[in-house]
KETI-940470 format. One record per residue (C-alpha): residue number from 1; residue in one letter; x, y, z. Coordinates in nm, 3 decimals. Each point is the difference from the previous one (the first is absolute). Last residue first. Example, Ala and Ser with C-alpha at 12.3 -4.5 7.8 and 13.67 -1.06 7.14 Angstrom:
% KETI-940470
<r n="2" res="S" px="1.367" py="-0.106" pz="0.714"/>
<r n="1" res="A" px="-0.137" py="-0.344" pz="0.066"/>
***
This chain:
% KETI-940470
<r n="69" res="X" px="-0.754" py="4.961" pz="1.692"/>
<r n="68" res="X" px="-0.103" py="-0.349" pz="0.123"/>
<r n="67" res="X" px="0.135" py="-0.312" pz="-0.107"/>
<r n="66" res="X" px="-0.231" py="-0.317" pz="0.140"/>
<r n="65" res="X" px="-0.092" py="-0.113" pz="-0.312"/>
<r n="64" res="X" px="0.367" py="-0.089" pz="-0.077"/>
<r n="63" res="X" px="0.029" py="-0.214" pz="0.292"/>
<r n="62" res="X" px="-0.289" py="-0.200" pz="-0.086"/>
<r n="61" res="X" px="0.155" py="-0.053" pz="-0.355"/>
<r n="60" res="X" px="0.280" py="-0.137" pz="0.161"/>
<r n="59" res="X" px="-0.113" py="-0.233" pz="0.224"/>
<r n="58" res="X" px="-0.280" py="-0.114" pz="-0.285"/>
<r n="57" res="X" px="0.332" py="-0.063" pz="-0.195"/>
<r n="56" res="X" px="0.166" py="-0.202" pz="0.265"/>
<r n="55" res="X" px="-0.338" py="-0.263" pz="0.078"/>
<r n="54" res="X" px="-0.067" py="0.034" pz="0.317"/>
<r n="53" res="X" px="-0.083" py="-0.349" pz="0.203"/>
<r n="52" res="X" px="-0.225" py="-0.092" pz="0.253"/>
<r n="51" res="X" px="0.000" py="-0.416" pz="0.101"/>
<r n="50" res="X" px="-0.328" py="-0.218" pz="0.082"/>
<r n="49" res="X" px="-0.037" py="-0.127" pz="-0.335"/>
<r n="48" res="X" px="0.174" py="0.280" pz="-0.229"/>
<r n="47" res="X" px="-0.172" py="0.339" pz="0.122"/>
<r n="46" res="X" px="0.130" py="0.285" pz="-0.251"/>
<r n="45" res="X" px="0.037" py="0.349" pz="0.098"/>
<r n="44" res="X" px="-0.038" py="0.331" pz="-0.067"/>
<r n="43" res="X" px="0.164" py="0.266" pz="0.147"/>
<r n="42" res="X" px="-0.095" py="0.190" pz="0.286"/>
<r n="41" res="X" px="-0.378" py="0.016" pz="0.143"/>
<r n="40" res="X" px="-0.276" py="-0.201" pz="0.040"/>
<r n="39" res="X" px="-0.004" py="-0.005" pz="0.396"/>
<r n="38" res="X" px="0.121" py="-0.343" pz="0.040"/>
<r n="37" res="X" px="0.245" py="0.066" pz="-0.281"/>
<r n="36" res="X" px="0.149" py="0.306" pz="0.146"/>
<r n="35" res="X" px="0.027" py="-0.137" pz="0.382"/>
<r n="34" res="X" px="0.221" py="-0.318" pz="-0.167"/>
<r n="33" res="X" px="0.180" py="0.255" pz="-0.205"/>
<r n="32" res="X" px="0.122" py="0.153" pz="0.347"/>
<r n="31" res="X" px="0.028" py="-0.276" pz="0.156"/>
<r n="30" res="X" px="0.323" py="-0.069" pz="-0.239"/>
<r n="29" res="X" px="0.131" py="0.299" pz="0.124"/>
<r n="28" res="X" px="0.118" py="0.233" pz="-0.276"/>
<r n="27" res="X" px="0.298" py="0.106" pz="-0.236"/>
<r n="26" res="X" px="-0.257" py="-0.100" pz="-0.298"/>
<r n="25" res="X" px="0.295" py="-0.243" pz="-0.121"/>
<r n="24" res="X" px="-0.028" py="-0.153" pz="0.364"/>
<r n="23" res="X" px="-0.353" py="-0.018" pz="0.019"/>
<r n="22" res="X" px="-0.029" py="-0.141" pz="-0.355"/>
<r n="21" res="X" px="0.259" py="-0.273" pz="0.120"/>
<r n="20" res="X" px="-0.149" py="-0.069" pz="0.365"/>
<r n="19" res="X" px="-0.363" py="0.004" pz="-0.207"/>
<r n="18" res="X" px="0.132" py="-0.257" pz="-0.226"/>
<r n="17" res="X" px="0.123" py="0.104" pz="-0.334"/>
<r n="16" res="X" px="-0.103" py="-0.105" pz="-0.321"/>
<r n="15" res="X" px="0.213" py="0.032" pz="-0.322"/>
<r n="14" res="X" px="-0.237" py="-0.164" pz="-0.322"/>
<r n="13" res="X" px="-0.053" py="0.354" pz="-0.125"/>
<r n="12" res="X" px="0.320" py="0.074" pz="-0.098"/>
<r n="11" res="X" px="0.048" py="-0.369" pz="-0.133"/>
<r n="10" res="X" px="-0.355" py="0.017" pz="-0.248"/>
<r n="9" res="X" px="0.099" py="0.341" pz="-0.116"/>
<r n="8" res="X" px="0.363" py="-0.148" pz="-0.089"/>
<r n="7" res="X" px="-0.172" py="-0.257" pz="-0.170"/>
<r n="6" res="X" px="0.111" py="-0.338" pz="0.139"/>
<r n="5" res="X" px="0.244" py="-0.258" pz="-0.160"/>
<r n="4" res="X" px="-0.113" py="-0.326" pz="-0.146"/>
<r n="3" res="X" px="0.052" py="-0.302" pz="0.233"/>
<r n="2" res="X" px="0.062" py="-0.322" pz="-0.224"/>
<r n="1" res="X" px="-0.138" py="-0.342" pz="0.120"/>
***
């Protein structure tokens, strides 16, 4: 069996990050995304089973939204 390469699109998108990871890229507590998501804010995230993870782009563009002037 042969493994073709991914589509660049398809590999950005395919980074997830744990809450301790996006915490840590966000420079925040990990409870603090935890508080966020149980009151429907901060980034989005994706429920896999049991386990919450960020994907890096939605991290990102989260972060851009959040420029202010």
């Amino acid at each position: 069996m042969s493994v073709l390469p991914l589509h660049k699109e398809i590999e950005e998108e395919a980074v997830v990050w744990d809450t301790d990871e996006a915490a840590a890229f966000l420079r925040i507590s990990p409870r603090t995304l935890v508080s966020w998501r149980s009151r429907g804010m901060g980034p989005t995230y994706v429920k896999v089973g049991r386990r919450v993870v960020y994907l890096q782009r939605d991290i990102v563009a989260w972060l851009y939204q959040q420029r202010s002037t």
